[in-house]
ZATOR-28286 format. One line per field, with one value per residue (C-alpha): residue number from 1; x, y, z negated. Coordinates in Angstrom, 3 decimals. Each point is the difference from the previous one (the first is absolute). Layout:
# residues N
resi = (NUM,...)
c1 = (X,...)
c2 = (Y,...)
c3 = (Z,...)
***
This chain:
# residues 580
resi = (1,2,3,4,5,6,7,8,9,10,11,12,13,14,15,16,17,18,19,20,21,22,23,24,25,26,27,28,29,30,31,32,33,34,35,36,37,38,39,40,41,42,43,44,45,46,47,48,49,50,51,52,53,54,55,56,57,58,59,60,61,62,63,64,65,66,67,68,69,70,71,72,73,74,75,76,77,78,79,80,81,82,83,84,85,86,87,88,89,90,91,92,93,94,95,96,97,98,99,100,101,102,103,104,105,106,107,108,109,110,111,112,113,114,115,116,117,118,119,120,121,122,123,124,125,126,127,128,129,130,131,132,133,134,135,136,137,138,139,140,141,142,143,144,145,146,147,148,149,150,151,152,153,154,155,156,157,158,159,160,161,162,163,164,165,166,167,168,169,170,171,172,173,174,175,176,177,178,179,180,181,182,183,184,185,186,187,188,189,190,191,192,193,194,195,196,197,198,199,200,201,202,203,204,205,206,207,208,209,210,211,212,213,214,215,216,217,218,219,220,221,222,223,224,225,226,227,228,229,230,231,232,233,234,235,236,237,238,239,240,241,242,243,244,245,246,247,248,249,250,251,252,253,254,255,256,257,258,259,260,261,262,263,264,265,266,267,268,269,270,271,272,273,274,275,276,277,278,279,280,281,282,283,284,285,286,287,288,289,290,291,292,293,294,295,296,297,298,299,300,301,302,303,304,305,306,307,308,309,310,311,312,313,314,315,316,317,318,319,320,321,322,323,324,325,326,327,328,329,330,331,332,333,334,335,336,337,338,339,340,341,342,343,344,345,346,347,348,349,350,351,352,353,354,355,356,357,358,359,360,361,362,363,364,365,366,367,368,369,370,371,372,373,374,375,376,377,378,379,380,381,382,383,384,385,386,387,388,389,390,391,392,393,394,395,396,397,398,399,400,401,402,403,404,405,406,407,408,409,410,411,412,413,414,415,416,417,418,419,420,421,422,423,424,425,426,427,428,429,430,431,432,433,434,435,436,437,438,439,440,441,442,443,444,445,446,447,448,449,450,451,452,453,454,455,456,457,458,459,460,461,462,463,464,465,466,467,468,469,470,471,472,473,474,475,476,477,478,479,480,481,482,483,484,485,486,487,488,489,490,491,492,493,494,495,496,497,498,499,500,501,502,503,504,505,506,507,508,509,510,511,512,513,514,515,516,517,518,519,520,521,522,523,524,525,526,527,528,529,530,531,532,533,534,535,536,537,538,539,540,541,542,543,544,545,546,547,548,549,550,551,552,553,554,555,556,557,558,559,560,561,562,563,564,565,566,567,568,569,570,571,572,573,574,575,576,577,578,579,580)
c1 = (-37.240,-0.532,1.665,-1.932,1.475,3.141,0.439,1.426,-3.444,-2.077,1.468,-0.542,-3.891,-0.253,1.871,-2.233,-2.466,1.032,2.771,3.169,-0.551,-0.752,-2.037,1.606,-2.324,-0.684,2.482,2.864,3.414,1.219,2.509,3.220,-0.028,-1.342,2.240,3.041,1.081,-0.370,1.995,2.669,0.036,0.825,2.617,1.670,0.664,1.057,2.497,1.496,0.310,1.445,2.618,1.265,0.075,2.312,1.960,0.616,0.991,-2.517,-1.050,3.114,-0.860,3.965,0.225,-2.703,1.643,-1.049,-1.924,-0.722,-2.109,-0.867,-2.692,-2.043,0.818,-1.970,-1.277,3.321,1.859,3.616,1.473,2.872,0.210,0.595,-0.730,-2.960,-0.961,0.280,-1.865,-4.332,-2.476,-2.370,-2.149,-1.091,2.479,3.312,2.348,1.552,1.863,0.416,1.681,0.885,-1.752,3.427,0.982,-3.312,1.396,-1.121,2.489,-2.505,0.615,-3.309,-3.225,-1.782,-3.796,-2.663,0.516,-1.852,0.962,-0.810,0.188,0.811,-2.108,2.866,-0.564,3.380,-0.524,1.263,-0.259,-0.138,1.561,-0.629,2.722,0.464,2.036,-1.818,-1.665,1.888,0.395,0.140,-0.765,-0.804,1.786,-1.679,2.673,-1.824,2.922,0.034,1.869,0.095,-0.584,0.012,-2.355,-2.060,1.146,-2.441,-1.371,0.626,3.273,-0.569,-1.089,-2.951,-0.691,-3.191,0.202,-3.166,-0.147,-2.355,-0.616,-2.402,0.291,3.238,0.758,1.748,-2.314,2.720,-1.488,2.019,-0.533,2.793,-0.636,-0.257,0.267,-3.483,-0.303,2.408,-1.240,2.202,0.103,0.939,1.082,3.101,1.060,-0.067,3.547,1.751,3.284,0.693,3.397,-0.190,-3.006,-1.592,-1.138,-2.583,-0.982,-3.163,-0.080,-0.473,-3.190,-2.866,-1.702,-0.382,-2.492,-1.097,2.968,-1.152,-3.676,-0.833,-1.875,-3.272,1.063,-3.716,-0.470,1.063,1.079,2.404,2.838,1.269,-0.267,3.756,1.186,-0.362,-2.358,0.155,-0.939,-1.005,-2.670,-0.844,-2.962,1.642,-2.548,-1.455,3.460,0.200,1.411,-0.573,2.204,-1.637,0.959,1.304,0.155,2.021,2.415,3.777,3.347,-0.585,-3.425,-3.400,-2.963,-4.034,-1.797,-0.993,0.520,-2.397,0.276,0.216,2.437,-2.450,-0.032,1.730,-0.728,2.994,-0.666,2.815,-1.649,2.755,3.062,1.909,-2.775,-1.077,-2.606,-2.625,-3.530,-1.348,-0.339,-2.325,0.407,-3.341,1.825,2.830,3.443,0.527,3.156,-0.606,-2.400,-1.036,-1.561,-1.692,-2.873,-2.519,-1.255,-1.967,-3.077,-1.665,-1.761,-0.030,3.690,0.729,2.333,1.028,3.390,0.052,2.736,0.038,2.071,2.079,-0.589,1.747,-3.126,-2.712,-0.459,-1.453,-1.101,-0.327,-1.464,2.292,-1.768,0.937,-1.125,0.080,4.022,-0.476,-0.439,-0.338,-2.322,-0.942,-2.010,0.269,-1.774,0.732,2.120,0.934,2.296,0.353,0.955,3.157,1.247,2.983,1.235,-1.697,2.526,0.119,-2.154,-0.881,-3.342,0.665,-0.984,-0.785,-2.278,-2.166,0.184,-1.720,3.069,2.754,2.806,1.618,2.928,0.343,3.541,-0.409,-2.349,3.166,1.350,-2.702,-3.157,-1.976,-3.241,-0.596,2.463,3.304,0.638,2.319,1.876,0.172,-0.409,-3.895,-1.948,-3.340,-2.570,-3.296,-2.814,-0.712,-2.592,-2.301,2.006,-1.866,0.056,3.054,0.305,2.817,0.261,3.498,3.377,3.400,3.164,3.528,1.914,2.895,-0.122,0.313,-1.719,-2.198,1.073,-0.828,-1.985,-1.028,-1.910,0.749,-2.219,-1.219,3.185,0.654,3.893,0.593,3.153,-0.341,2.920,2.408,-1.882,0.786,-1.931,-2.943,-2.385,-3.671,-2.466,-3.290,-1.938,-1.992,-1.403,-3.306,-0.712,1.152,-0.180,1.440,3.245,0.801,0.583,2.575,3.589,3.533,1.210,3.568,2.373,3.881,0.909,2.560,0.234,1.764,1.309,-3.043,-0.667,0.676,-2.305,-3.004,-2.699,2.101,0.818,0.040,-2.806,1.966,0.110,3.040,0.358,-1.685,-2.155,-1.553,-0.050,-1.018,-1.274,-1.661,2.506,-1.016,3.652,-0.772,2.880,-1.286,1.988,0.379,0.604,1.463,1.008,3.405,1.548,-0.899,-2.042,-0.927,-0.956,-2.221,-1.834,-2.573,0.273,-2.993,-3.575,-0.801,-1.034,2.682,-0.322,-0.963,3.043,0.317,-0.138,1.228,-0.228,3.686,2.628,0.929,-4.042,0.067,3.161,-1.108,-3.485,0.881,-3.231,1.159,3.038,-1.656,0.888,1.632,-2.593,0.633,4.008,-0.688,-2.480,2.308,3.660,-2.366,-0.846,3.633,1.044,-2.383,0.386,3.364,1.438,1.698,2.589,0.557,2.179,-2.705,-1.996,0.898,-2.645,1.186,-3.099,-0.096,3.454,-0.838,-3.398,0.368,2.079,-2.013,1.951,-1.403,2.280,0.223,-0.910,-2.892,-1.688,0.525,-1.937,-2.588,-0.856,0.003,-2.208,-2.510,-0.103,-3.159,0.338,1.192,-2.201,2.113,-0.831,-1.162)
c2 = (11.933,-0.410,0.742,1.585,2.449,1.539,3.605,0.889,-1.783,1.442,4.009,-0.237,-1.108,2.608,2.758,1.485,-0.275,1.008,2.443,-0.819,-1.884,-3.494,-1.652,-3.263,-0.991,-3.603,-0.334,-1.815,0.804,-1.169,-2.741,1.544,1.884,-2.957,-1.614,2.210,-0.166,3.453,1.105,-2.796,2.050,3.555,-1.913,-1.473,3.391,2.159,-3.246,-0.503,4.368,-0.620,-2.565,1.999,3.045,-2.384,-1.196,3.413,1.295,2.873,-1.915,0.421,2.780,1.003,1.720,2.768,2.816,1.269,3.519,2.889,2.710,1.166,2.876,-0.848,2.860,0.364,-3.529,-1.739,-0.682,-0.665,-1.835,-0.285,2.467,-1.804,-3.383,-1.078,-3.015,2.381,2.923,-0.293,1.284,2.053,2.282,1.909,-2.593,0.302,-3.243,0.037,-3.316,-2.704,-3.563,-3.162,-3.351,-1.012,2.865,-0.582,-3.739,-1.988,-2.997,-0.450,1.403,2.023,-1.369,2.225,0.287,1.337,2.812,1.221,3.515,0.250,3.438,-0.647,1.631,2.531,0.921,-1.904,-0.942,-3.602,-2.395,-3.860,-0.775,-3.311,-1.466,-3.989,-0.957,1.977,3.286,3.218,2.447,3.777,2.981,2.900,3.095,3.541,0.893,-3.021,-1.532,-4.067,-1.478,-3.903,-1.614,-3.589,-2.862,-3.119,-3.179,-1.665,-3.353,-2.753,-0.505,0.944,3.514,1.466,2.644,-0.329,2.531,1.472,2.372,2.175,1.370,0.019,1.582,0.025,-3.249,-1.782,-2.297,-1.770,-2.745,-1.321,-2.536,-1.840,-3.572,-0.967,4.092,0.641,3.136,2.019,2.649,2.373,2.875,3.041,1.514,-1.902,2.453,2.740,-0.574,-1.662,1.427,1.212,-0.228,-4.348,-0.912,-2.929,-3.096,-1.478,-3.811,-1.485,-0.021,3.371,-0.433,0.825,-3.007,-2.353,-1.282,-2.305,-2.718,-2.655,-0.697,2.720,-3.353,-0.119,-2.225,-0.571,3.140,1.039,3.591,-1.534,0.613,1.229,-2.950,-0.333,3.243,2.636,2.646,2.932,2.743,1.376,2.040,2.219,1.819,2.772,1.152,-3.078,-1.365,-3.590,-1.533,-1.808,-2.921,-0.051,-1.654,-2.951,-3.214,-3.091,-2.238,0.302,1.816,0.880,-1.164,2.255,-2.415,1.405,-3.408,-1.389,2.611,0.420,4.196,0.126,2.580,2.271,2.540,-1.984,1.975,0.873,0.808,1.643,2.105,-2.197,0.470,-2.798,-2.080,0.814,-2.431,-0.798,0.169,-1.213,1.004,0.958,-2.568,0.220,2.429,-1.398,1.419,3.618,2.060,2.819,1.695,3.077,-0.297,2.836,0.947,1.135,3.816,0.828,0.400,-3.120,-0.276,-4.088,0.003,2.289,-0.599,-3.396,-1.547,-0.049,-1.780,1.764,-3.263,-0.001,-3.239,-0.192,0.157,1.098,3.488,-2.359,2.109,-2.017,0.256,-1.525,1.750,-1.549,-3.856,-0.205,-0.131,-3.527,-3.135,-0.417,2.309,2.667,3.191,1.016,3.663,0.558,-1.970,2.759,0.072,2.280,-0.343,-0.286,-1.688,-2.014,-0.864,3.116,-0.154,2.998,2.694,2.733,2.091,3.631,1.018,-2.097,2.412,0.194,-3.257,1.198,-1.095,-2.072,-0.595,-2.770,-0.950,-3.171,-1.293,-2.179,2.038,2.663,-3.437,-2.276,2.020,-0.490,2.292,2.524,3.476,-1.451,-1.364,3.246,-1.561,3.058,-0.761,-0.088,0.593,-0.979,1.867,-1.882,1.641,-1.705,2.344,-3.260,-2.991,-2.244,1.255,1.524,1.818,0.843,3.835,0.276,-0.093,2.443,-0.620,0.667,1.901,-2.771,-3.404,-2.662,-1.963,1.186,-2.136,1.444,3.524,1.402,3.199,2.807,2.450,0.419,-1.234,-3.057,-1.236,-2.450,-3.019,0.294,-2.455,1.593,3.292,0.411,1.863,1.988,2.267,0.538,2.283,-2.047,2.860,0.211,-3.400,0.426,2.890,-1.196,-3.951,-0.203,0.449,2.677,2.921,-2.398,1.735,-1.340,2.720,-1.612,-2.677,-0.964,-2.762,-2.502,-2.375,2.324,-2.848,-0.446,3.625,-0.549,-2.627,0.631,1.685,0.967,-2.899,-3.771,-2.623,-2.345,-0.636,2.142,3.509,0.447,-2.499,1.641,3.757,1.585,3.424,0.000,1.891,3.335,1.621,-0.165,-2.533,-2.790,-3.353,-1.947,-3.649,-1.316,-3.168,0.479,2.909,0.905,2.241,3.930,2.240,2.893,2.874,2.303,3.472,0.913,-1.805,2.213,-0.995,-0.008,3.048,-0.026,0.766,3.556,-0.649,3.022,0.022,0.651,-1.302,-2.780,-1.712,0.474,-1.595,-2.666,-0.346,0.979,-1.672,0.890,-2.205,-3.747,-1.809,3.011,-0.077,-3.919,0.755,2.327,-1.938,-3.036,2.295,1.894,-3.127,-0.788,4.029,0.005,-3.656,1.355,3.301,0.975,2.714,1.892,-2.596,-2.198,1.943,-2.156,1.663,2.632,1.815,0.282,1.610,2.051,1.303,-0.138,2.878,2.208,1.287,-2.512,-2.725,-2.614,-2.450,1.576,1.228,-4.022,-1.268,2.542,-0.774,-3.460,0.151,1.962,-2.852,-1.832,-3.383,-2.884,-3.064,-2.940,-3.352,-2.394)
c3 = (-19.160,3.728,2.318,3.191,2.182,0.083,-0.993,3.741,1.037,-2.544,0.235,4.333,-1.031,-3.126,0.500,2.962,-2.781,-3.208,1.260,-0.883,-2.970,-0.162,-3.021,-1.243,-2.729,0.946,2.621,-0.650,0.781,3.030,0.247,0.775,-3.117,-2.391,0.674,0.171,3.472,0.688,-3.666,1.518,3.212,-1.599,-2.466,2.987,2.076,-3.176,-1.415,4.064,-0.154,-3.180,0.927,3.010,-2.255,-2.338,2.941,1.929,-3.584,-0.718,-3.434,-0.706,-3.049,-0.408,3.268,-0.988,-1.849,-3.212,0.918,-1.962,0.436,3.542,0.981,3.010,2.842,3.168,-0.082,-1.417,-3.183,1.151,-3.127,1.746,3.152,3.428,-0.934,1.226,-2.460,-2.985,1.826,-1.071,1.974,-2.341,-1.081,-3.257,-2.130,-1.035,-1.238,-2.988,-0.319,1.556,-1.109,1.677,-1.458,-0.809,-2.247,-1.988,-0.648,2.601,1.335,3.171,3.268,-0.394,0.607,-2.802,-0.753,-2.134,-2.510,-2.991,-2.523,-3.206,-2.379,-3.771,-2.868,-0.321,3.845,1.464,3.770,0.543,3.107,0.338,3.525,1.291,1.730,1.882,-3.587,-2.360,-1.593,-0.714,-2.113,0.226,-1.588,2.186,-1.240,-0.445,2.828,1.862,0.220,-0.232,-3.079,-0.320,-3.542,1.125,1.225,-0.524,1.915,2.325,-2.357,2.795,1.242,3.287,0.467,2.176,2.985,-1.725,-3.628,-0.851,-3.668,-1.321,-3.411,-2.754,-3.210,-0.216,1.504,3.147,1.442,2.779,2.681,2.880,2.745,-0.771,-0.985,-3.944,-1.032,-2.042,-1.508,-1.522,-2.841,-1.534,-2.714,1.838,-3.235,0.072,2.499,-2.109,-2.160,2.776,0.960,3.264,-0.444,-0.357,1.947,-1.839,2.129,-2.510,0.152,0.085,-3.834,0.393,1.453,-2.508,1.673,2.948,2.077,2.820,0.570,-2.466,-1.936,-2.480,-2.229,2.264,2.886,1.011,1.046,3.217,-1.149,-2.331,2.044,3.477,2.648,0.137,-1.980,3.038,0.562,2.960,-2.003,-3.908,-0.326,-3.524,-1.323,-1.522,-2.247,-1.554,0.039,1.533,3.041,3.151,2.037,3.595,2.601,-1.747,2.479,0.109,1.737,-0.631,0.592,3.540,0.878,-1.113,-0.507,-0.657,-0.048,-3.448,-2.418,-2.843,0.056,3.944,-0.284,-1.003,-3.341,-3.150,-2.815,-2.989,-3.369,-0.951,-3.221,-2.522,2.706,-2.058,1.409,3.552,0.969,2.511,-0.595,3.564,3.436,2.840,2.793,2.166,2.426,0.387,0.971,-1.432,1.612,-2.849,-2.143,-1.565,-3.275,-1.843,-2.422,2.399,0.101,2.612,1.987,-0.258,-3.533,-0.111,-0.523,-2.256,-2.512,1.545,0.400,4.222,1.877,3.867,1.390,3.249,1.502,3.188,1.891,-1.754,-3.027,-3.166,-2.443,-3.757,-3.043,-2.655,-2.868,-3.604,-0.126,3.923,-0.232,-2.414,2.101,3.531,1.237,2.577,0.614,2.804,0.813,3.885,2.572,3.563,2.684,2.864,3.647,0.922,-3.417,0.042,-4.032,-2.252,-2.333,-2.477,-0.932,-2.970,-1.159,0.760,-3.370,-3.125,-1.530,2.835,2.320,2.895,2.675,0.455,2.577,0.814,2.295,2.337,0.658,3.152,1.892,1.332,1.310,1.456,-0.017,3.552,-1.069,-2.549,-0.701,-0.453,3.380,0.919,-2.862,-2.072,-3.987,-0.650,-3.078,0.153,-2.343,-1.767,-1.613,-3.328,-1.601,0.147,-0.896,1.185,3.926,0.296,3.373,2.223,1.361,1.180,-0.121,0.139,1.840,-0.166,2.375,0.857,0.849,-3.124,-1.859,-3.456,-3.451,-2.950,-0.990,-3.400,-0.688,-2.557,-0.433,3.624,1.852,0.937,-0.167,2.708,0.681,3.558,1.296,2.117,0.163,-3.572,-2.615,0.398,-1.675,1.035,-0.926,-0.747,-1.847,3.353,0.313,-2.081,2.022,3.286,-0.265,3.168,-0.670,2.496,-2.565,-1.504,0.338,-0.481,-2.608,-0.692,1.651,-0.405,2.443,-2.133,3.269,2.224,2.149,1.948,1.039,3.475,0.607,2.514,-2.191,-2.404,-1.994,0.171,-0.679,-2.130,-3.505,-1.363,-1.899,-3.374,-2.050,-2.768,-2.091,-2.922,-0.312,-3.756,-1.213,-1.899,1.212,4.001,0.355,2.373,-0.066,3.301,0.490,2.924,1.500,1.781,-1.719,-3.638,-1.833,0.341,-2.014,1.742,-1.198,2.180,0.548,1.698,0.819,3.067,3.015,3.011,2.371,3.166,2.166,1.547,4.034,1.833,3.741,0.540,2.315,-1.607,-0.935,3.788,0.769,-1.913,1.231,3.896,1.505,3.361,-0.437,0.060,-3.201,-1.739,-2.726,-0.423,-0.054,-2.571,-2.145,0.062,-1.215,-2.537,-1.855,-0.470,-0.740,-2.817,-1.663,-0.952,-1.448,3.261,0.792,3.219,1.241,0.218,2.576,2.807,2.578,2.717,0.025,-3.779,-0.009,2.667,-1.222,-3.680,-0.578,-3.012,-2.805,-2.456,1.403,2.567,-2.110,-2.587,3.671,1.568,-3.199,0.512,3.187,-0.736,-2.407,2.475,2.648,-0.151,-1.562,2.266,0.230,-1.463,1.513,-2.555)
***
């Protein structure tokens, strides 16, 4: 493959052209991405956050109280009432639980991952939590309350930041990062006679099988094992039922290496159909790296691929879109359908379809773009997902993107029937309503219809929230009961459920005294004053003690209350331009 221009290059040349899309067929990736040193660059910021997090003790699990149910009340669910780091910022969800990583059997000062739930044949709600030491257990009750069964210890000796599950016909498929771990796979019906009462910490002979760490017979072919045991994510095709390691590279404990690897990191298919037996059939290599991957039995629009096994992969810099139908997962081989980027793209790194049975759309989130993007929407640094038009696979198109309303940075999003259920870092969880896009590919009829904020301790922050790497990781909102699990890094795990799917109303802006007070453009800088205590009032669930302006006390006087008539004018000021 050779390598010509850059993408940064490349997109200021194209995108004046083609819009906003960028076709890669042909054009190589550029170098900072083949060979990992811009991957290296987004490890090395989230494991330095993560360090000072462990140092300045907020990984520290056991100083999050358990929390039970909490309704969300004018924009707040006060789990416990005047403390601020147990008081969410919400809207149209209520918690039900809440529990510390340490309480669901984790010896690690936090430092949790992926999750992944799974429903049993008899309709029982259960949750694989992955944690730095391991993968728990827990049932979720019909109360939707969080009851821990037990757990599956990491298979290296060291443990990972790094856990990645999903789950496929009734079986944990577990990758990590961590050096010499392969892949775990594991009979989720084991689950279903375990007592609560004496959580069980099974052993790796529990394991229906084991993958990746040492030759499965074949050692000529480079898809015989992982490079040294690791991979950065698992991937699963749910309905013909085998799995993916992606993102598999080399080098050793501490130390990520891409050059000289027979499967490039790229798609390493799992045949997992005898589960006492998991083993690999080949891989797709010719694109290199990928971050993540959707893979799916195509229904859709375009008549070639009907019927075909399609892999939409995430690869840092570029949307690849595969075909891995039947004999093209044996060997080392590639088909590659469509290669895009977009302007402004800094590490594309997970995405979905908007609807399986008709793959007209799909969304995708990019994790480094909130943080070092120079061109393109995110550069106010609020959480961006950026929409492509896939009704022809082979020319994919970009028509726009949606954005959060507080600054973070976008992880991982799934859709459910016309919502997509977002990890958005410290902003926390979010619901969208996607049922617009095919109408309005834009993305400007796109509404947030739920949030609950489970990183309260960046509220403050300009913008509404902090650019770093902190807050929640990963959900899961398959469940047929409306409970929504939530994964997070520092604290533990919730368990949400949504009320409502409206849209938030508009605010209703009288033209009394106090608006005025507040807005006063004869007084120079009153408006600014006013923009600049608002953002404060509202980031927290204030009190009238907390109305610390003259003129508010003096003009805010209605019968609804000094405080309900502060947060109403605040939220009637127009918006304040943040600096960047």
């Amino acid at each position: 493959m050779v390598r010509v221009l850059s993408l940064g290059t490349l997109a200021m040349l194209c995108s004046a052209v083609v819009g906003k899309e960028i076709n890669m067929m042909g054009v190589a990736h550029s170098e900072k991405y083949i060979s990992g040193a811009k991957h290296a660059e987004i490890m090395k910021i989230k494991m330095e956050h993560w360090d000072f997090e462990v140092a300045s003790g907020a990984m520290n699990s056991e100083l999050y109280p358990e929390l039970g149910y909490t309704k969300c009340i004018d924009g707040f669910a006060a789990a416990i009432p005047g403390d601020f780091n147990n008081t969410f910022r919400c809207r149209n969800m209520d918690l039900y639980h809440f529990r510390s990583h340490a309480s669901l059997g984790s010896a690690v000062q936090g430092q949790a991952s992926s999750s992944w739930g799974w429903t049993s044949p008899d309709g029982r709600e259960f949750v694989a939590v992955g944690q730095f030491d391991g993968t728990a257990f827990v049932e979720v009750s019909s109360e939707g309350k969080m009851i821990y069964l037990g757990r599956l210890p990491t298979w290296d000796a060291l443990g990972a930041r790094w856990r990645e599950i999903r789950v496929v016909k009734g079986l944990l498929v577990v990758g990590s990062e961590a050096w010499g771990h392969g892949i775990q796979l594991f009979d989720l019906t084991k689950l279903l006679t375990l007592d609560p009462a004496n959580p069980t910490t099974f052993t790796q002979a529990d394991l229906a099988s084991h993958w990746g760490v040492i030759s499965q017979g074949n050692a000529s072919e480079p898809w015989d094992k992982l490079p040294v045991g690791r991979t950065h994510n698992v991937v699963v095709n749910e309905e013909l039922g085998y799995a993916m390691a992606v993102g598999s590279v080399g080098g050793n404990v501490t130390t990520r290496v891409r050059e000289n690897m027979p499967c490039n990191g790229g798609l390493i298919f799992l045949d997992i159909s005898d589960p006492s037996n998991m083993r690999s059939t080949g891989c797709a290599a010719a694109d290199f790296y990928v971050h993540d991957a959707q893979c799916v039995v195509y229904r859709g629009p375009d008549k070639r691929y009907q019927g075909r096994d399609i892999c939409y992969g995430y690869n840092e810099d570029t949307v690849t879109i595969f075909d891995v139908t039947g004999d093209k997962k044996i060997g080392n081989q590639t088909t590659i359908i469509a290669r895009v980027s977009y302007e402004g793209a800094e590490y594309i790194h997970q995405g979905v379809v908007l609807d399986l049975q008709n793959q007209e759309y799909l969304i995708l989130d990019d994790e480094f773009d909130e943080v070092r993007g120079v061109v393109g929407a995110a550069t106010n640094k609020l959480p961006t997902t950026h929409i492509f038009d896939i009704r022809d696979l082979e020319n994919p198109k970009y028509t726009g993107f949606y954005q959060g309303k507080v600054r973070t940075i976008d992880h991982n999003q799934y859709v459910y029937d016309g919502f997509a259920y977002q990890s958005n870092y410290g902003a926390g969880f979010h619901i969208y309503d996607i049922r617009s896009i095919p109408s309005d590919p834009t993305g400007k009829s796109v509404y947030e219809a739920a949030f609950f904020d489970i990183f309260p301790e960046d509220d403050e922050a300009p913008g509404g929230g902090a650019v770093v790497f902190a807050g929640t990781w990963s959900s899961y909102a398959g469940f047929k009961s409306g409970f929504i699990y939530v994964n997070t890094i520092e604290r533990g795990s919730f368990i949400l459920k949504a009320t409502d799917k409206s849209p938030a109303k508009a605010p209703v802006c009288n033209a009394d005294n106090c608006l005025r007070a507040f807005r006063a453009n004869h007084i120079p800088g009153r408006l600014e004053e006013s923009q600049e205590f608002c953002a404060g009032y509202l980031a927290r669930q204030r009190g009238v003690q907390d109305v610390t302006k003259t003129y508010a006390k003096n003009a805010c006087t209605r019968t609804i209350g000094l405080a309900a008539q502060v947060s109403s004018a605040c939220a009637c000021l127009p918006t304040a331009t943040i600096p960047v």
